[in-house]
Structures are given as C-alpha cells and as structure tokens.
C-alpha positions in Angstrom: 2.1 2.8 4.5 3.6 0.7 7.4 1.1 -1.8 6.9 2.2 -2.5 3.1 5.8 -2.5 4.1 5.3 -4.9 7.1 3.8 -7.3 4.6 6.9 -6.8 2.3 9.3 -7.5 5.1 7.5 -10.6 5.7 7.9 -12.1 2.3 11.3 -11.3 1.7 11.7 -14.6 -0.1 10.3 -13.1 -2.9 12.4 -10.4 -4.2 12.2 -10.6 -7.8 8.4 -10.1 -7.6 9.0 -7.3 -5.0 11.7 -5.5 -7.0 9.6 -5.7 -9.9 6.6 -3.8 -8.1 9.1 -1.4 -6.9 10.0 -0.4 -10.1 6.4 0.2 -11.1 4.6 1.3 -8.4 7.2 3.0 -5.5 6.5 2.4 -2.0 5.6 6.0 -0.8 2.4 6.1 -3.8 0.8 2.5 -2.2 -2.5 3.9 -0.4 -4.2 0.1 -0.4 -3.0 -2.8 -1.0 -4.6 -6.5 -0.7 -1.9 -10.1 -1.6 -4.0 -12.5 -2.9 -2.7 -16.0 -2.4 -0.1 -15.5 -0.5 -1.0 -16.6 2.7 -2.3 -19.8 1.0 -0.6 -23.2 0.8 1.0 -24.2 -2.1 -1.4 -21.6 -4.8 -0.8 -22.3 -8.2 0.3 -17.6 -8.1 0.3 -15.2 -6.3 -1.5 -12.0 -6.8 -0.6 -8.2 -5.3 -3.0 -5.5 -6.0 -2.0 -1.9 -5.3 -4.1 1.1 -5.1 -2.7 4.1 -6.2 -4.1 7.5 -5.9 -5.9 7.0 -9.2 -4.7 4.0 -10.5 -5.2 0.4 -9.7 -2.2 -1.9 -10.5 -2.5 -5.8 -10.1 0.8 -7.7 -9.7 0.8 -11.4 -10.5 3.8 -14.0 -10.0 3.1 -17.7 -11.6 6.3 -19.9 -11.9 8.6 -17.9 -13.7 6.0 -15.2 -15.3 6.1 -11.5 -13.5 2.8 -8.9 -15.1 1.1 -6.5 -14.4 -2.0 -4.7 -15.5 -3.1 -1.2 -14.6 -6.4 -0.3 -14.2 -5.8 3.5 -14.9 -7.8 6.6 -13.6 -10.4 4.1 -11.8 -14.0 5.3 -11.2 -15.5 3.2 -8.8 -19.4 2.3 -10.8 -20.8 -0.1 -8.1 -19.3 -1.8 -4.6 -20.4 -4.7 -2.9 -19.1 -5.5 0.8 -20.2 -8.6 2.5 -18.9 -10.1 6.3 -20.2 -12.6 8.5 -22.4 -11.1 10.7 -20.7 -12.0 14.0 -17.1 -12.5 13.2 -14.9 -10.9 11.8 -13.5 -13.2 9.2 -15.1 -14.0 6.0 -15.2 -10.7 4.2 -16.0 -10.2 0.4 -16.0 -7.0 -1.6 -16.7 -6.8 -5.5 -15.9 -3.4 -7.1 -17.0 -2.4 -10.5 -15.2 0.2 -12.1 -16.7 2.3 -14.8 -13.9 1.0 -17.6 -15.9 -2.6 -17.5 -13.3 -3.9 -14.9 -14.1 -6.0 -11.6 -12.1 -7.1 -8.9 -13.6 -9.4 -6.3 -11.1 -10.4 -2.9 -12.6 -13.5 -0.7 -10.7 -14.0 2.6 -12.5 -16.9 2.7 -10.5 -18.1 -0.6 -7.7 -16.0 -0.9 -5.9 -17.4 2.3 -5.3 -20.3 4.9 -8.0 -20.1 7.9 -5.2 -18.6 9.9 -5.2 -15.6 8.1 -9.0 -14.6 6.8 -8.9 -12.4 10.2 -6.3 -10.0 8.4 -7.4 -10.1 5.0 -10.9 -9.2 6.1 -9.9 -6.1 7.8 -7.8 -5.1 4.8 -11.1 -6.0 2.9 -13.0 -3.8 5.2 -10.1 -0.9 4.8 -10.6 -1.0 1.0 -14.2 -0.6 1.2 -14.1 1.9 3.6 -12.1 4.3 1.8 -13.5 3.6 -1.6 -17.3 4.2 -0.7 -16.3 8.2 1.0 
C-alpha cells in the first residue's frame, strides 16, 4: 500500500516502533491503516492500527513501552460514519466487532488542525471498504 509506506517514510524518527510492526505485521499484508496521534503535538503515545485481511492489529508506543493487541478474525457487528456536512474534515467512525471490541478514530482529536483533512479521508477509506 503506497499510502502506508509514505506515512512510514515520513516518520522515520521512529524506528524502533516501526521495526517492531514490521516484525508483526509485514508491509505487503497492510490493507488499512489509520496513526492515531501522531500528527498531534506533544500526545502523551502514539497509536498505529493496521488492518489485515482478517485481522485487526493495534500498535501503541508510550515512553519506552512498544504492544500490541490483535483483534483476530474481525466481524464487523455495527459501523458508525460521521463527517461534517460541507467539509471534508471532521470525520468519525465507530466499529463494533462481534468479539465485544470497538474502535472509534476522531480526526477532530486524533491530530493537529493541519492534518484532520487526511485523517478524514483515511477515515472515509476505512469505512468504505468495511461496509461492502
């Protein structure tokens, strides 16, 4: 995905978190991806969530302290997709999965201004493909 290796090339500064995901989840299986965080200033982590073709694995770096968790064999239960009805910016989607698990991503709080535009059309990219 050129997009998800674009956004790697741009944060080259951290490669301990990125040679950690590569190790888990290689570059050719990414299908979706949305970074939580890291166009943000100073959060107290950052966040990388990677869709697989059937599994769901969320990367977080705070200080020191590199997990992840897998959301395995996800089955989408409900989806919410909200955007601002004349912009562009601002979008919000919930997913529900059928293992209990949610995951909400907020452009509006996951990033600087500058950057809501691109997180909401990542947004809109993961909601597209998961509601086909």
């Amino acid at each position: 995905m050129d997009e998800y290796n674009q956004f790697r090339n741009n944060f080259g500064g951290h490669y301990h978190f990125f040679d950690f995901v590569d190790k888990v989840v290689p570059q050719d299986k990414v299908k979706l991806f949305y970074p939580k965080f890291f166009f943000s200033d100073n959060p107290p982590f950052v966040e990388l969530t990677i869709f697989s073709d059937n599994n769901i694995f969320i990367f977080t770096q705070s200080e020191e302290i590199l997990e992840v968790s897998v959301i395995k064999d996800f089955k989408v239960k409900k989806l919410g997709y909200r955007k601002h009805s004349a912009h562009a910016v601002n979008a919000i989607i919930e997913i529900s999965f059928v293992s209990g698990d949610e995951l909400i991503f907020d452009a509006n709080l996951d990033a600087t201004e500058n950057w809501q535009y691109h997180l909401s059309k990542i947004i809109t990219r993961i909601f597209d493909t998961l509601s086909m």
